[in-house]
C-alpha positions in Angstrom: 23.4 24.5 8.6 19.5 23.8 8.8 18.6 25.0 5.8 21.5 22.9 4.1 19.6 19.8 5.6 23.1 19.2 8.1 21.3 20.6 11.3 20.9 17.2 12.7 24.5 16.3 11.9 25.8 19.2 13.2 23.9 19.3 16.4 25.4 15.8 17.1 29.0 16.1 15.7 29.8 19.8 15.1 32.5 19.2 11.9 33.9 15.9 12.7 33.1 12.9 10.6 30.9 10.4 11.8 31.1 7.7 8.9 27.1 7.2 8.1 24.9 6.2 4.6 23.3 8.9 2.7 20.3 8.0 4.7 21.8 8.6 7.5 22.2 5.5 9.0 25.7 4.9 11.5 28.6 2.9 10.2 29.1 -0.2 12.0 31.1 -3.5 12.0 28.1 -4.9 10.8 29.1 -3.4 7.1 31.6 -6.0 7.2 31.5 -8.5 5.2 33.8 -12.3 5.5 33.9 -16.0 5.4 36.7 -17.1 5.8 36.0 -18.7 2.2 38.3 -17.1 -0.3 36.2 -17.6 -3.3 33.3 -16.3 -1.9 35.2 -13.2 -0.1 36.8 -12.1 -3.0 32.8 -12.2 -5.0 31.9 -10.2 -2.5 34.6 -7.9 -2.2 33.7 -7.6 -6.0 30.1 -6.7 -5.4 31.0 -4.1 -3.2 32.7 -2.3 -5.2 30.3 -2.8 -8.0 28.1 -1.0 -5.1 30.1 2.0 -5.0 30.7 2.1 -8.4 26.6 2.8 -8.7 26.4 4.8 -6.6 28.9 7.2 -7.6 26.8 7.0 -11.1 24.1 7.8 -9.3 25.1 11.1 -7.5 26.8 12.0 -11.3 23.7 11.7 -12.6 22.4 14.6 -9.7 24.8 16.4 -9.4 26.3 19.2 -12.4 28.7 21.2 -9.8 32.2 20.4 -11.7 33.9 20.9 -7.8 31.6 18.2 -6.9 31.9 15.8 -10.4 35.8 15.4 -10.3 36.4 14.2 -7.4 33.2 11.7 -7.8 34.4 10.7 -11.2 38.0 10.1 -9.7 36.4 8.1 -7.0 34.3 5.7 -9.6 37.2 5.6 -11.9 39.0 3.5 -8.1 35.8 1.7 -7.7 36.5 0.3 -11.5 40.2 -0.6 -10.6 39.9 -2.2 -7.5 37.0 -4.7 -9.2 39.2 -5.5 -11.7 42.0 -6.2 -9.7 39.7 -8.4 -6.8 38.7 -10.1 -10.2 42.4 -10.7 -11.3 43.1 -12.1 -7.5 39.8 -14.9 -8.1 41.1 -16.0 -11.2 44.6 -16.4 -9.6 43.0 -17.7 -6.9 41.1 -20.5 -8.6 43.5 -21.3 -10.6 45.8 -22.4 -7.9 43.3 -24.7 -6.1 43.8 -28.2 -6.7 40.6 -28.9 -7.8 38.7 -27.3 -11.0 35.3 -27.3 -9.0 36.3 -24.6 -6.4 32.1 -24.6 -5.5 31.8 -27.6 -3.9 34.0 -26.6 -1.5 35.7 -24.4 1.3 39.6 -24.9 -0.1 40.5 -22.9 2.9 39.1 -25.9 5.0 37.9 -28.9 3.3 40.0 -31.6 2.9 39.7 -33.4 -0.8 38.2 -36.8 -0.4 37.2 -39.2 -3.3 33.5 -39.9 -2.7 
């Protein structure tokens, strides 16, 4: 375990999983990310999974051990489909709003007045 780098780890959770960054920092509800403002929810929801999509090409580009590659690749290839389909749910999205100009607004809150 120490010479793997995982001494740390170990010495704190043994073998269970203990969600964390690759630098080691905790998971917390601070990760989270809403708005309450569907378009800019959905953006973000994009951006994260441009996120993981990176860095998934960024361990490929590491890491050679096929065991390792496949499941990585796999995991990217999810990354791609969920953008597109968080993409397909903002277009649907915006085009169901009443107004064409969805960034002046909240539509989950403002109320359309003529100014």
């Amino acid at each position: 375990m120490v010479e793997s780098g995982f001494g740390p780890y170990y010495i704190d959770h043994t073998t269970g999983i203990w969600p964390q960054s690759a630098g080691g920092i905790p998971f917390n509800a601070c990760e989270f990310q809403s708005k309450g403002d569907p378009i800019t929810d959905l953006v973000e929801d994009m951006a994260a999974e441009q996120k993981a999509r990176s860095t998934y090409d960024n361990i490929l580009r590491v890491i050679t051990d096929p065991e390792i590659c496949d499941p990585i690749r796999f995991l990217r290839e999810r990354e791609i489909v969920h953008f597109q389909r968080f993409g397909e749910a903002l277009r649907i999205t915006q085009d169901n709003l009443d107004s064409r100009n969805f960034y002046a607004f909240n539509p989950s809150f403002d109320i359309k007045t003529p100014c």
